[in-house]
KOLLUMVO-566927 format. One record per residue (C-alpha): residue number from 0; residue in three letters; y, x, z. Coordinates in Angstrom, 2 decimals. Each point is the difference from the previous one (the first is absolute). Layout:
BEGIN
num, residu, py, px, pz
NUM, ala, Y, X, Z
...
***
This chain:
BEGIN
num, residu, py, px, pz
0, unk, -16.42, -6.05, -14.16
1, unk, 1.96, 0.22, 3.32
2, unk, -2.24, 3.02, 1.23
3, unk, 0.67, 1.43, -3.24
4, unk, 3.59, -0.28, 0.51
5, unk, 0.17, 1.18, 3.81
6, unk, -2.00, 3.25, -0.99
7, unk, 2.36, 0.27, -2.92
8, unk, 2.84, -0.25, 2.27
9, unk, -1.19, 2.43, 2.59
10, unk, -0.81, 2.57, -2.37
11, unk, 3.23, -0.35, -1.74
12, unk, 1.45, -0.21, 3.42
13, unk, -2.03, 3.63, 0.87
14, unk, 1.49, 1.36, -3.03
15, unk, 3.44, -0.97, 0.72
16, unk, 0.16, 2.07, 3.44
17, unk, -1.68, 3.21, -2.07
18, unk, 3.09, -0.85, -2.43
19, unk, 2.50, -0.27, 2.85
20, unk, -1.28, 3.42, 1.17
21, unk, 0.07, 1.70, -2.89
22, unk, 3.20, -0.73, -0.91
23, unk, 1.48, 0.30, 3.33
24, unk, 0.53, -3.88, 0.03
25, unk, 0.09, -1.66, 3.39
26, unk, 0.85, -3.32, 1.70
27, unk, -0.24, -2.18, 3.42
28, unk, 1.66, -2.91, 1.44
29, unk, 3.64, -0.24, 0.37
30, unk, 1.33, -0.78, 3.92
31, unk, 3.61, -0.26, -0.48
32, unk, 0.18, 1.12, 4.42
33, unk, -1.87, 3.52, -1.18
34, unk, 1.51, 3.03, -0.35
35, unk, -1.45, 2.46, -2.73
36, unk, -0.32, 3.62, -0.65
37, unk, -0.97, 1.64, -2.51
38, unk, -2.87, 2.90, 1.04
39, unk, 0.89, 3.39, -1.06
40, unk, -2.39, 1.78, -2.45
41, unk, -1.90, 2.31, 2.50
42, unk, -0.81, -3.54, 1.82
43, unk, -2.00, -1.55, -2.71
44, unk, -3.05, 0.68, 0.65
45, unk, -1.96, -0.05, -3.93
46, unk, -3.93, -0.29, -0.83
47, unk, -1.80, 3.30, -0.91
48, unk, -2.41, -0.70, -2.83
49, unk, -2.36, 2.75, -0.71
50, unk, 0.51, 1.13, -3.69
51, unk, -3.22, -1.02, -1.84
52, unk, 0.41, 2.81, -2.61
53, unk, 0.65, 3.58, 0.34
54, unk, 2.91, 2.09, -1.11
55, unk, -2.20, 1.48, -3.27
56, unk, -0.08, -3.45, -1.13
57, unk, 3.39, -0.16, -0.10
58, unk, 2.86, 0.88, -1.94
59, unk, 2.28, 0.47, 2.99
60, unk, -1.84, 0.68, 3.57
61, unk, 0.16, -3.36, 1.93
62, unk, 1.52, -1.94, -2.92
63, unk, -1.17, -2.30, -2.53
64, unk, 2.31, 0.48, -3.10
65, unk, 0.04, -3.01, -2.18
66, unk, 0.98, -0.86, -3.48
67, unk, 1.73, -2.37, -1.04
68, unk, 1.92, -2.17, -3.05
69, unk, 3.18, 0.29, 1.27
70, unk, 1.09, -2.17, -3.16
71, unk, -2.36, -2.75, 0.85
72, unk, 2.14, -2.07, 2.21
73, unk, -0.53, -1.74, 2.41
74, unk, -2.96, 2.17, 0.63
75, unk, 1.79, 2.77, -0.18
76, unk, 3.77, 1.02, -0.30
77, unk, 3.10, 1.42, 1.27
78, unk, 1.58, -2.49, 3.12
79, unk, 3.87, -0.48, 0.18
80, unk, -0.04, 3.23, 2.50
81, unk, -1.41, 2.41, -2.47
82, unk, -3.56, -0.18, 1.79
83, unk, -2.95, -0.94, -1.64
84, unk, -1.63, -3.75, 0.23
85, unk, -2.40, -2.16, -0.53
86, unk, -2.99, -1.60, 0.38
87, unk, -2.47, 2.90, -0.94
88, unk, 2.60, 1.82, 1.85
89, unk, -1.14, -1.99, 3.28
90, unk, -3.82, -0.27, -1.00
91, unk, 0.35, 3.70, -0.01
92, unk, 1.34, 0.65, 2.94
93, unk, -2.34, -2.54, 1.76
94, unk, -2.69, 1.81, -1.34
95, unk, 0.57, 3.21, 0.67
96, unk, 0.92, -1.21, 3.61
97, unk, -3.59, -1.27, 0.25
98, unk, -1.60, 3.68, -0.60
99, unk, 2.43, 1.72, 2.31
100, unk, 2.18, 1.59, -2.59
101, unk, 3.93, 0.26, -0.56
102, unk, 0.75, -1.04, -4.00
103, unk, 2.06, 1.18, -2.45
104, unk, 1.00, -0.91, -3.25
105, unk, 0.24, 1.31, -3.45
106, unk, 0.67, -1.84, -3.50
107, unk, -2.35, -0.21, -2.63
108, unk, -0.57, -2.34, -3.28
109, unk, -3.50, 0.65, 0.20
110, unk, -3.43, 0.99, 2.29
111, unk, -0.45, 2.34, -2.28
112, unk, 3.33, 1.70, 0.31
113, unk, -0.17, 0.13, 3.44
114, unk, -3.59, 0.73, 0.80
115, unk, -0.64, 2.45, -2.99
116, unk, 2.77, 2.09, 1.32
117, unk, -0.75, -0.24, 3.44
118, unk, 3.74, -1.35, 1.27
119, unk, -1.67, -2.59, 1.78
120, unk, -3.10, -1.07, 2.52
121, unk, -0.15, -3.66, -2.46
122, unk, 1.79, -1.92, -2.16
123, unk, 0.64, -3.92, 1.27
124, unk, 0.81, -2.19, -2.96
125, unk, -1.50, -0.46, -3.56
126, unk, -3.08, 1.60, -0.43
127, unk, -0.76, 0.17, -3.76
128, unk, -1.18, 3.94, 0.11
129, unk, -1.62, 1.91, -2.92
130, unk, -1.34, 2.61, 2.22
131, unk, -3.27, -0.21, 1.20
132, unk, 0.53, 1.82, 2.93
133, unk, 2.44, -2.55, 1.68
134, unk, -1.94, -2.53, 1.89
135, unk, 1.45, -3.94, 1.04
136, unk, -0.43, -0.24, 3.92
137, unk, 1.16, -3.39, 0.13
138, unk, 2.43, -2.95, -0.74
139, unk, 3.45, -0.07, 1.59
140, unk, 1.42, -3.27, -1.43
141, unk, -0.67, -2.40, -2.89
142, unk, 2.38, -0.95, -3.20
143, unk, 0.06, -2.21, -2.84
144, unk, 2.50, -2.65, -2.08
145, unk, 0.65, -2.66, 2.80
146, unk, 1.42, -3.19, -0.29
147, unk, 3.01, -0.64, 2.83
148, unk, 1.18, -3.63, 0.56
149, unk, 2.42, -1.98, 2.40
150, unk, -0.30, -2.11, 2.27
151, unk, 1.88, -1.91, 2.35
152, unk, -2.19, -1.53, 2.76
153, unk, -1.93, 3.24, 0.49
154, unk, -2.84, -1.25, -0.99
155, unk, -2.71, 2.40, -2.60
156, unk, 0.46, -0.25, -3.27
157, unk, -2.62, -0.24, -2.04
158, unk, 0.08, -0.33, -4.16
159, unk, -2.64, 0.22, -2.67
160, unk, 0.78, 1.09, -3.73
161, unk, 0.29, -3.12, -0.93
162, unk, 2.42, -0.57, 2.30
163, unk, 2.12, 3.42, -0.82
164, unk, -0.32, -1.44, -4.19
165, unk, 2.54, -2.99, 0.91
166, unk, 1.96, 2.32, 2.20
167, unk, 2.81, 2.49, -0.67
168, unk, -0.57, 3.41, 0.61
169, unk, 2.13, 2.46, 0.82
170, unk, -0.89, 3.86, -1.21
171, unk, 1.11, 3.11, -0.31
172, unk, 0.51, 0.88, -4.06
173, unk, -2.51, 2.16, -0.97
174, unk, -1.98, -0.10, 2.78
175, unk, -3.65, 0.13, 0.47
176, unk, 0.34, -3.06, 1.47
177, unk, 0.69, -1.86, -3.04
178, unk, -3.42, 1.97, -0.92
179, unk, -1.88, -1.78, 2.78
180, unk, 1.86, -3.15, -1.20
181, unk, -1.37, 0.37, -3.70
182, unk, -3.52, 1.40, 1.14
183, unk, -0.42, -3.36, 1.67
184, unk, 0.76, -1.80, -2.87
185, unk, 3.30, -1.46, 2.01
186, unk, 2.78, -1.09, -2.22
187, unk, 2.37, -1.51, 2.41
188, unk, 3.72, 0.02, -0.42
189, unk, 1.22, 3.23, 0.69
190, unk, 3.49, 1.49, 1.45
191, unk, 0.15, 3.47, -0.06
192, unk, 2.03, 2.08, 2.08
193, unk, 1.18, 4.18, -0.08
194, unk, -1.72, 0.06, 3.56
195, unk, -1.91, -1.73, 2.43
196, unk, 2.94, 0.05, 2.62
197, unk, 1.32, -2.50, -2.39
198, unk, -3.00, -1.71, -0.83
199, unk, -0.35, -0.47, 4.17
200, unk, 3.91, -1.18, -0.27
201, unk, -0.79, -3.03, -2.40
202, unk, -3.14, -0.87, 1.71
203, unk, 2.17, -0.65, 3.64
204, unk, 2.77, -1.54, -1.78
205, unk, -2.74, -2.69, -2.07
206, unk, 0.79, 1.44, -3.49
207, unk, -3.47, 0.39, -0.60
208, unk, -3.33, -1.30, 1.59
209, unk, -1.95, 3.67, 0.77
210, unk, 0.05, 3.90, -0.13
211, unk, -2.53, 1.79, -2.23
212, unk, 0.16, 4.15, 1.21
213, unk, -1.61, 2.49, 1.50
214, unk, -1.51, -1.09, 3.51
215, unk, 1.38, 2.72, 2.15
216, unk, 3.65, -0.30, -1.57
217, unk, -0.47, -3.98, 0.73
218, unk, -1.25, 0.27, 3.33
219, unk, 2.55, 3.02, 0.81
220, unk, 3.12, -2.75, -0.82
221, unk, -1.60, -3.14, 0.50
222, unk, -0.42, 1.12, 3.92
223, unk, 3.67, -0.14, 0.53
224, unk, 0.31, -3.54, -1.49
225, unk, -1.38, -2.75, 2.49
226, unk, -0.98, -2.57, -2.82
227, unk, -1.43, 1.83, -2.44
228, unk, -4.02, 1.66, 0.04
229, unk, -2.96, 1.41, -1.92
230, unk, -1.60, -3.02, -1.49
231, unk, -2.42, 2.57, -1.52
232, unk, -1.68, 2.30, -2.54
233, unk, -0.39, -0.06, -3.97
234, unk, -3.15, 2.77, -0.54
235, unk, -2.13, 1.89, 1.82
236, unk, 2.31, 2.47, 2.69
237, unk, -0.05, 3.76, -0.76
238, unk, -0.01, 1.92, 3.18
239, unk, 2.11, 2.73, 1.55
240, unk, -1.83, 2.57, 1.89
241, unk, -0.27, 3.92, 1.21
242, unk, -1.71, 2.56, -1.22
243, unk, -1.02, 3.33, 0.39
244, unk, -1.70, 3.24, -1.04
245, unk, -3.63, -0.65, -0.16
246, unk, -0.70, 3.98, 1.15
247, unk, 1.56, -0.84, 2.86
248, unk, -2.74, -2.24, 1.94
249, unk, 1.59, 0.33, 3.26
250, unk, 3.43, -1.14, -0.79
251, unk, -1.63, -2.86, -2.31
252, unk, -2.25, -1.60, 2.51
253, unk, 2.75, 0.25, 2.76
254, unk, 2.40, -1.85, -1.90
255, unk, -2.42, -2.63, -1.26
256, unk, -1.35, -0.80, 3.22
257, unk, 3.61, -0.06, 1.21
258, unk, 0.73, -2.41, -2.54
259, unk, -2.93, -2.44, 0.68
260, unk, 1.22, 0.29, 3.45
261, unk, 3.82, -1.56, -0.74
262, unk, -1.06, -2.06, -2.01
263, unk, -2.84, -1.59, 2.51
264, unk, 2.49, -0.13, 2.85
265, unk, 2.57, -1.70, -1.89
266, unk, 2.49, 2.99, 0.08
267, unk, 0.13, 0.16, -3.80
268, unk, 0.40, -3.59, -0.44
269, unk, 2.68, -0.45, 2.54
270, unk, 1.94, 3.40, -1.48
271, unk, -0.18, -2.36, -3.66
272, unk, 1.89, -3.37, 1.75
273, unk, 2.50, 2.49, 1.08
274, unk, 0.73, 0.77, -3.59
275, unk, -1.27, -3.01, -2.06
276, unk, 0.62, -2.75, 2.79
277, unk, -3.14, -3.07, -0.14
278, unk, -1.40, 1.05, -3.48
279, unk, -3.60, 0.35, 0.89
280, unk, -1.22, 3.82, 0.25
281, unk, -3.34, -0.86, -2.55
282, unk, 1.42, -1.68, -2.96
283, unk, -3.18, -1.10, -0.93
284, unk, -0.16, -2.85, 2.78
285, unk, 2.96, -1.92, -1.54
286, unk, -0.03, -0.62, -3.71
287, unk, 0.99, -2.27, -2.78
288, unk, -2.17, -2.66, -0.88
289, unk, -1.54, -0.03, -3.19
290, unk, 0.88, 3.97, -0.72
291, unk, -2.68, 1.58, -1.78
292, unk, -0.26, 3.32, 1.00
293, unk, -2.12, 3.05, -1.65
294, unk, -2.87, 1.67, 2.45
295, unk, 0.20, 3.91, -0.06
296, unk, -4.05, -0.61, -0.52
297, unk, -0.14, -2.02, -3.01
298, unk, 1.51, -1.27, -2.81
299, unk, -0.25, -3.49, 1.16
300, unk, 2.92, -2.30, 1.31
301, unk, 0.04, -1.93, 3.26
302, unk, 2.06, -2.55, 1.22
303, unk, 1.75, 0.45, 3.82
304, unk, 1.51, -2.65, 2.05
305, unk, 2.71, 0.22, 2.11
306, unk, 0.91, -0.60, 3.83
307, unk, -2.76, 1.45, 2.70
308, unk, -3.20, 0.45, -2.31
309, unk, -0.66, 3.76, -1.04
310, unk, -0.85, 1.06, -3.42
311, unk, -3.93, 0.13, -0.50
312, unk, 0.20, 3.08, -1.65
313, unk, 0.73, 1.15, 3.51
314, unk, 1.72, 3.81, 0.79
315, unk, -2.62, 1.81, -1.53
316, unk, 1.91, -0.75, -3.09
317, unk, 3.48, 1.14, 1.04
318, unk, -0.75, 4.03, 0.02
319, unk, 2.90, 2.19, -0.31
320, unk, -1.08, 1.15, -3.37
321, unk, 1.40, -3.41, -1.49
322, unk, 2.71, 0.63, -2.22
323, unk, 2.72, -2.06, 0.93
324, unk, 2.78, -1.05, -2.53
325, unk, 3.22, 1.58, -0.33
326, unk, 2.52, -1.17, 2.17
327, unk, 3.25, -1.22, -0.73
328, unk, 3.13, 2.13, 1.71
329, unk, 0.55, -2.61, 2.64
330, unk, 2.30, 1.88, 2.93
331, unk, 2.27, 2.24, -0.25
332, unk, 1.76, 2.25, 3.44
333, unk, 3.16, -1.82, -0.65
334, unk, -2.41, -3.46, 0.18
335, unk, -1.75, 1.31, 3.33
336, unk, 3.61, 1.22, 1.63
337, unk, 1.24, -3.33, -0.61
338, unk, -2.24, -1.73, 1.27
339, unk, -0.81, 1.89, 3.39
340, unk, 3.98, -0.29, -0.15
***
């Protein structure tokens, strides 16, 4: 268990610094008797990758132009400066740093949108295409109705259903949360709210006992509040990932082996803390006890128990083509400006 953790650590640790230098993030100790100066541009000496694609492969020579949600905060979406945000935004940029390519952006509802019409090298987000020509290269980040609970000590929370049917819940009206709620047969006292800022708002002040909402809405506001964390998941996560034109083999298996390589080294997982603070990157390693949740496989339930024990249905299950639920309208820019503000 502890070498599990230390090579946890170091690999989170590993993705951290490729984090740090994709972003442009630094740090060292502070020596109050130092003097500092700031290096000028020409001084900063920067690593050459080798592109692992060619220009034809491309959209743009030496660029890998990438589609995006932009409405699908906070994995996409305009900052308080008018520049665009995220945490696709930062998986992309990670990635394309890995194959030696600048990135660009463009918006797009839809891989097939974007890929049919050739704006873009991939799409990053949700991959639900009806052209057979678009090929999945891999999962960026994991979602699903999450439960989000307080406490005080710091300690991890950890509930069952049972526990969450004597507790009240605190949900956004007509959300597909209260779906996940009724699929599990949960009938708990319910306080429903026009948005999950507000949900978040009763949960700190003790109004009621736990969040139901979307996990990456949760995690996104739940980093910026010290007591309160993802206690864990309600069904089976859908996935996130990128995509691109099957005729294109080149560009494909570059950015799929890219992909396998931030997410082995930890940069992927460390670019998700960043955005969704200590909610665990797989959602399928922390959830509910006593949640029966469908297999993409077969038409038979199975029951999942919460804390460190994985699903046995393992990841084979969790493919992108899983149709995820619809998600309730859970940030707005005027939610994110205020609180970056």
């Amino acid at each position: 268990m502890v070498r599990g953790s230390l090579m946890h650590a170091a690999r989170l640790g590993a993705g951290t610094a490729a984090v740090i230098a994709v972003l442009g993030l630094s740090g060292c100790a502070f020596n109050p008797l130092s003097t500092f100066t700031t290096p000028t541009i020409d001084q900063i000496e920067r690593e050459t990758v080798t592109p692992t694609v060619s220009d034809d492969a491309l959209v743009t020579p030496g660029t890998l132009t990438v589609a995006l949600d932009t409405s699908d905060a906070p994995q996409a979406m305009q900052g308080a400066d008018g520049n665009l945000t995220g945490y696709a935004v930062d998986a992309a940029r990670a990635l394309a740093s890995r194959m030696g390519l600048k990135v660009a952006f463009v918006d797009a509802s839809s891989a097939d949108s974007a890929l049919g019409d050739k704006k873009a090298d991939i799409f990053i987000g949700d991959i639900n295409s009806t052209d057979g020509d678009i090929s999945t290269l891999g999962t960026c980040l994991y979602d699903a109705a999450a439960v989000f609970g307080k406490t005080s000590d710091g300690e991890s929370l950890s509930v069952s259903t049972e526990t969450l049917n004597t507790a009240t819940l605190g949900v956004q009206t007509s959300s597909a949360s209260q779906e996940a709620l009724a699929k599990q047969s949960i009938t708990a006292n319910q306080k429903t709210f026009s948005n999950i800022n507000e949900c978040f708002e009763a949960l700190e002040s003790g109004e009621i006992d736990y969040v139901i909402c979307d996990s990456t809405a949760g995690g996104y506001l739940a980093r910026l509040m010290s007591q309160i964390s993802y206690v864990g998941a309600l069904e089976t996560p859908s996935t996130l990932g990128a995509a691109g034109l099957a005729a294109n083999d080149e560009l494909c298996r570059a950015v799929s082996d890219a992909l396998d390589g931030i997410t082995a080294d930890g940069t992927l997982e460390a670019v998700h803390s960043v955005w969704y603070g200590t909610m665990p990157y797989d959602l399928t390693t922390k959830t509910v006890s006593g949640v029966n949740v469908q297999s993409d496989d077969s038409e038979s339930s199975e029951t999942m128990s919460s804390g460190d024990e994985s699903s046995d249905s393992g990841s084979d299950d969790l493919s992108s083509e899983s149709k995820p639920s619809s998600q309730e309208g859970t940030i707005t820019d005027d939610d994110i400006n205020k609180l970056n503000s």
